[in-house]
C-alpha positions as CSV (number, residue, x, y, z in Angstrom):
1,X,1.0,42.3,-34.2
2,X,-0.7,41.8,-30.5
3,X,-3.2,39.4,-32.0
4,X,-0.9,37.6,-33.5
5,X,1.4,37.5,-30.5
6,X,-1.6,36.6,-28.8
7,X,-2.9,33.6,-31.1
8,X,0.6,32.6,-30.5
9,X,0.3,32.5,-26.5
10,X,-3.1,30.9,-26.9
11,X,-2.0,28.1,-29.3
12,X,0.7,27.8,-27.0
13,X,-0.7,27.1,-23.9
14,X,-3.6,25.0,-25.8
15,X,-0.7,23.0,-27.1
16,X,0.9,22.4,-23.7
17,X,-2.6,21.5,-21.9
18,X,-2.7,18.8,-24.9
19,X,0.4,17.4,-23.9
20,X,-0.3,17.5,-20.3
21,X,-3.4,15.5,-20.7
22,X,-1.8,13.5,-23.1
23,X,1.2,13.0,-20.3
24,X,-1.7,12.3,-17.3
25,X,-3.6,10.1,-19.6
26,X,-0.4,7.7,-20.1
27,X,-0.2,7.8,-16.4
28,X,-4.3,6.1,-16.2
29,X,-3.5,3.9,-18.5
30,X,-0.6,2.7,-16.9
31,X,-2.2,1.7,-14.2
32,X,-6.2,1.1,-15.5
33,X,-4.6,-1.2,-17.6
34,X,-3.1,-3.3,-15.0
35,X,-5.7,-3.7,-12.8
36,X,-7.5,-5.1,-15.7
37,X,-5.1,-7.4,-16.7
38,X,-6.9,-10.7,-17.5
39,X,-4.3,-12.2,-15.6
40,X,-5.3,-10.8,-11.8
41,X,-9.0,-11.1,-10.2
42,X,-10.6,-8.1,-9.7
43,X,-13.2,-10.5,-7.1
44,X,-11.7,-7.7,-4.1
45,X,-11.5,-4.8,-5.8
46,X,-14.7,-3.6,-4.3
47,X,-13.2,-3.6,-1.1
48,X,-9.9,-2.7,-1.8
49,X,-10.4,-0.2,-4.5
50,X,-6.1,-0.2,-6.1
51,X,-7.3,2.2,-9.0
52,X,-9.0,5.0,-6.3
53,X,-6.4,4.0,-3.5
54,X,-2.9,4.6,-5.4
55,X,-4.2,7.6,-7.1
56,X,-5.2,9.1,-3.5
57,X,-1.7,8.5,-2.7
58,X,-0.2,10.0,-6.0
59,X,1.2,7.3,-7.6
60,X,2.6,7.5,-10.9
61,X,4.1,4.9,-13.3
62,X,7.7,7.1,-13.3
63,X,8.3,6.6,-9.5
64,X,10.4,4.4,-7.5
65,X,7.8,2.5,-5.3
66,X,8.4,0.1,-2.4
67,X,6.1,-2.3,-1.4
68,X,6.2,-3.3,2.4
69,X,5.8,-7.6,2.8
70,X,3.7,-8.2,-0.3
71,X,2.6,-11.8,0.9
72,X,0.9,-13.3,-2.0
73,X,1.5,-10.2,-4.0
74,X,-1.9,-9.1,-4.4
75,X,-0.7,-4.9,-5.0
76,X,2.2,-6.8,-6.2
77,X,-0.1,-7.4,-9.6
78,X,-1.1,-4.3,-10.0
79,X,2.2,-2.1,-9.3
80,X,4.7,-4.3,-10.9
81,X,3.5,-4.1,-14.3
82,X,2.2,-0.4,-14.1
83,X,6.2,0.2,-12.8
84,X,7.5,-1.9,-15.3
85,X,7.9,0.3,-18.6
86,X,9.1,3.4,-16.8
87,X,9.8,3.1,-13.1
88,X,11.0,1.0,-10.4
89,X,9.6,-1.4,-8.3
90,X,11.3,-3.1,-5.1
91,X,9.3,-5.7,-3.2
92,X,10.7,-6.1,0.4
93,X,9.6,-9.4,1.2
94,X,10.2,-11.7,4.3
95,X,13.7,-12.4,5.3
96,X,15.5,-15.3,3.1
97,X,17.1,-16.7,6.4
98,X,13.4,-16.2,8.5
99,X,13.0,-19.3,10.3
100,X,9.1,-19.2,9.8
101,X,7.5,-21.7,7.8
102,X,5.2,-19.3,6.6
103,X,7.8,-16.6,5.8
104,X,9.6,-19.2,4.1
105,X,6.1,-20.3,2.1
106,X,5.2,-16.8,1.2
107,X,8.6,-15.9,-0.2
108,X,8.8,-19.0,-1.9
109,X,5.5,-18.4,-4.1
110,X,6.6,-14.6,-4.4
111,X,10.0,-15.8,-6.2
112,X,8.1,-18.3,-8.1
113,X,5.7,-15.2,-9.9
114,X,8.9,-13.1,-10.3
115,X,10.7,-16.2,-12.2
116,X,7.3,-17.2,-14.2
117,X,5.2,-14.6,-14.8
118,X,6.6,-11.9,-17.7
119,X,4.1,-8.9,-15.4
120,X,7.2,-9.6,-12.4
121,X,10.3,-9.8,-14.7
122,X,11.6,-6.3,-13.4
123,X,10.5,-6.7,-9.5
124,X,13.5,-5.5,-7.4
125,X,13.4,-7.9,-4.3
126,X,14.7,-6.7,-1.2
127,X,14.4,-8.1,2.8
128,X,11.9,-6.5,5.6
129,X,11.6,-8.0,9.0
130,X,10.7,-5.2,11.3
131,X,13.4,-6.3,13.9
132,X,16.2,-7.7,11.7
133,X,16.1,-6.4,8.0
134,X,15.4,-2.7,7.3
135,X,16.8,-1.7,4.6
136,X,14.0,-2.1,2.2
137,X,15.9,0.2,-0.6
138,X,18.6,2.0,-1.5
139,X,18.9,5.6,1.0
140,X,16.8,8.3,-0.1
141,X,15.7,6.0,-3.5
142,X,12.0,5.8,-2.9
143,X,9.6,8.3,-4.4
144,X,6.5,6.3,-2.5
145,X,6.7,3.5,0.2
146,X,3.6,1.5,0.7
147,X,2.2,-0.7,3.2
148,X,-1.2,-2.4,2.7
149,X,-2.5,-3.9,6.3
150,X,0.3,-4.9,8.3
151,X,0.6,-2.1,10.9
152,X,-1.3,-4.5,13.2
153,X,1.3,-7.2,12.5
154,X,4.3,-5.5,13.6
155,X,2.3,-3.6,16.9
156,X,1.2,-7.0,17.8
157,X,5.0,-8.6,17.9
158,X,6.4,-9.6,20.7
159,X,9.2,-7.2,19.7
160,X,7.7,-3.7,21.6
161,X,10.2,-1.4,19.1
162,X,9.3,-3.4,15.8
163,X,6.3,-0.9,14.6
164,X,8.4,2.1,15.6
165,X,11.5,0.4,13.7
166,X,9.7,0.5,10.6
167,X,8.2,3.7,9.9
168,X,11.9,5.1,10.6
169,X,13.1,2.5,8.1
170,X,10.1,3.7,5.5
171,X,11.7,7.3,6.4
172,X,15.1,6.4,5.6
173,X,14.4,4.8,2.4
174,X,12.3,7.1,0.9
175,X,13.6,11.1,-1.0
176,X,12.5,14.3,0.7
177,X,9.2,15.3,-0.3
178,X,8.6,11.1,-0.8
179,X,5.1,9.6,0.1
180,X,3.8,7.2,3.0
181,X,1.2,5.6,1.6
182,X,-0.7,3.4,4.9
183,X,-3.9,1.2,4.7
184,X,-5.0,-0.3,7.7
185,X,-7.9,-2.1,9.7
186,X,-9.5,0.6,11.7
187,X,-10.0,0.0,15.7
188,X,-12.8,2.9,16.5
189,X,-11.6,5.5,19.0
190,X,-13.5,4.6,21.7
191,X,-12.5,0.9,22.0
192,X,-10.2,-0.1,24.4
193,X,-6.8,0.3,23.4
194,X,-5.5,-3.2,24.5
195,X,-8.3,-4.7,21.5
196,X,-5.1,-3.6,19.5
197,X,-3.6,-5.9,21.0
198,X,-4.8,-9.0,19.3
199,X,-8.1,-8.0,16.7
200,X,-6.0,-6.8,14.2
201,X,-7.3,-3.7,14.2
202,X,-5.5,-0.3,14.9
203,X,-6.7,2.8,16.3
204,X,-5.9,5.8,13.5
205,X,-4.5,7.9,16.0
206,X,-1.8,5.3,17.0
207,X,-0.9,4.6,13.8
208,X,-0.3,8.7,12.9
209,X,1.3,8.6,16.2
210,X,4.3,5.8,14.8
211,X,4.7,7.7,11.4
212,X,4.4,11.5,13.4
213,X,7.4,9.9,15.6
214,X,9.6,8.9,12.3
215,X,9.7,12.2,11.3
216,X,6.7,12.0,8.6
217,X,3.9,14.9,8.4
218,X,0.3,13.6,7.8
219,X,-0.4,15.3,4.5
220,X,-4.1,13.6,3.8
221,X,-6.7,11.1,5.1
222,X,-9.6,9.6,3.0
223,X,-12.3,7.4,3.8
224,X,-11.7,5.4,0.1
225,X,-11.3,2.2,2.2
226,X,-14.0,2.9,5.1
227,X,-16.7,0.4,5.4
228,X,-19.3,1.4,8.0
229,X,-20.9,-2.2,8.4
230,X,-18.2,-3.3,10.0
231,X,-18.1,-2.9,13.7
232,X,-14.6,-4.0,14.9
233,X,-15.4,-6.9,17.6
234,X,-15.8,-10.0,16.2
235,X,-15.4,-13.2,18.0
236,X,-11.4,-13.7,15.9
237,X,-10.8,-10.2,15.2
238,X,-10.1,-8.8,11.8
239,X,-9.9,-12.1,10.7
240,X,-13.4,-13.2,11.2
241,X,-14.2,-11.2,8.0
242,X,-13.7,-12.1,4.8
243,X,-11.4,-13.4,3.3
244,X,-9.9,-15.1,5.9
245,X,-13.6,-16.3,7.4
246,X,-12.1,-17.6,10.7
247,X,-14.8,-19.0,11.8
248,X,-15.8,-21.4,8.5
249,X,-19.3,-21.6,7.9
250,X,-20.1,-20.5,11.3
251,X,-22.5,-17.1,10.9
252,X,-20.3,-17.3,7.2
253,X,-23.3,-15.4,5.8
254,X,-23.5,-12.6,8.4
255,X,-19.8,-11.8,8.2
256,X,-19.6,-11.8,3.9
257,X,-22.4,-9.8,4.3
258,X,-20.4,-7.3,6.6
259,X,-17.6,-7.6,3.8
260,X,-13.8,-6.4,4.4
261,X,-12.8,-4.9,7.0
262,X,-13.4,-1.3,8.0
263,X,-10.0,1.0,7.0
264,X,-7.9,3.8,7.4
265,X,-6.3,5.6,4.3
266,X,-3.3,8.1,5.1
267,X,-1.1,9.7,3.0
268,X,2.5,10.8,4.9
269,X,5.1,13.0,3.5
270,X,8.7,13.0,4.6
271,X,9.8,16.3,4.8
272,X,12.1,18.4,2.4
């Protein structure tokens, strides 16, 4: 009777670890498959690494995921259609009433993907503007919020509360227990503070500092996005790398040679 009670527990549990795999396994795939998509290039994925990067910061097909100004949409490709079959996915884009041509621009191709392309037919679009528009999702709706290099954007603005104003709108949007997920350009320590200013690069303790003052806990850091060739002081910033290449053909080599731009990877959790 014990060994059969026992073959029992064994088949049991072998049964459940099965499933389990099974259940992780449609999570990959989920998301393996979009980043291979025919459809999207993969020509920055050495830099960017999506596949390593999202699973750092737990993501997993069944969540509700926000997206912090998704520009082009680049993530955008890859979260949309892993979200699609069993999550949500809310994109909070520029402002519809922005006066900025480029805000304007921006939002206009983002619509246009949403209204042509079959990967963005379940996009949830909302409105983000650091001063103006923060609600980015419903009250405590988000499982994840992510923002992929634009923590520079809003501590640059000439509006001195805008970075502050949206970690605590990140907070507010997402459950208790929900992710932070931050990528951005990383200013070394010992560089003058005011470089933030203009480079486009952010010191890492500044930016745990703005989430840390939200209300978030730092839960992990990885170096996933580091790139020790670059050396954060180039003649136009962040931008003199690729793939912006301020400076044209100027020293062009030199700088895709350098690559993207050195990065910090932090994972945030809102407390229970």
């Amino acid at each position: 009777m014990k060994f059969a009670l026992k073959s029992l527990l064994v088949a049991t549990l072998s049964l459940s670890s099965t499933m389990a795999l099974a259940h992780n396994h449609g999570h990959d795939s989920a998301l393996t498959n979009a980043v291979k998509a025919s459809e999207r290039s993969s020509e920055r994925d050495q830099y960017r690494n999506p596949v390593e990067t999202l699973e750092f910061f737990g993501f997993k097909p069944t969540m509700t995921v926000v997206e912090i100004a998704p520009g082009g949409g680049w993530y955008s490709e890859i979260l949309a259609p892993a979200l699609k079959e069993q999550g949500t996915y809310y994109a909070a884009h520029f402002p519809a009433d922005s006066s900025v041509g480029y805000y304007q621009r921006s939002l206009a191709g983002f619509k246009a993907k949403i209204a042509e392309d079959a990967r963005f037919s379940h996009v949830k679009l909302t409105e983000f503007a650091p001063s103006t528009h923060l609600d980015i999702a419903p009250a405590a709706s988000a499982d994840m919020v992510l923002t992929f290099r634009n923590v520079h954007n809003w501590y640059m603005s000439k509006d001195k509360e805008a970075a502050s104003n949206a970690f605590k709108s990140f907070y507010k949007a997402l459950k208790p227990g929900g992710t932070l997920g931050v990528v951005e350009h990383r200013l070394p320590e010992e560089q003058d503070d005011e470089m933030q200013k203009s480079s486009g690069y952010m010191k890492q303790s500044v930016v745990i500092a703005l989430a840390e003052q939200a209300g978030f806990e730092l839960e992990a850091k990885s170096d996933i996005n580091a790139n020790p060739l670059d050396t954060a002081d180039h003649p136009k910033g962040v931008w003199t790398l690729p793939p912006s290449l301020r400076l044209g053909e100027q020293d062009a080599a030199k700088y895709k040679a350098i690559g993207e731009s050195d990065r910090m990877t932090l994972k945030f959790k809102k407390p229970l």
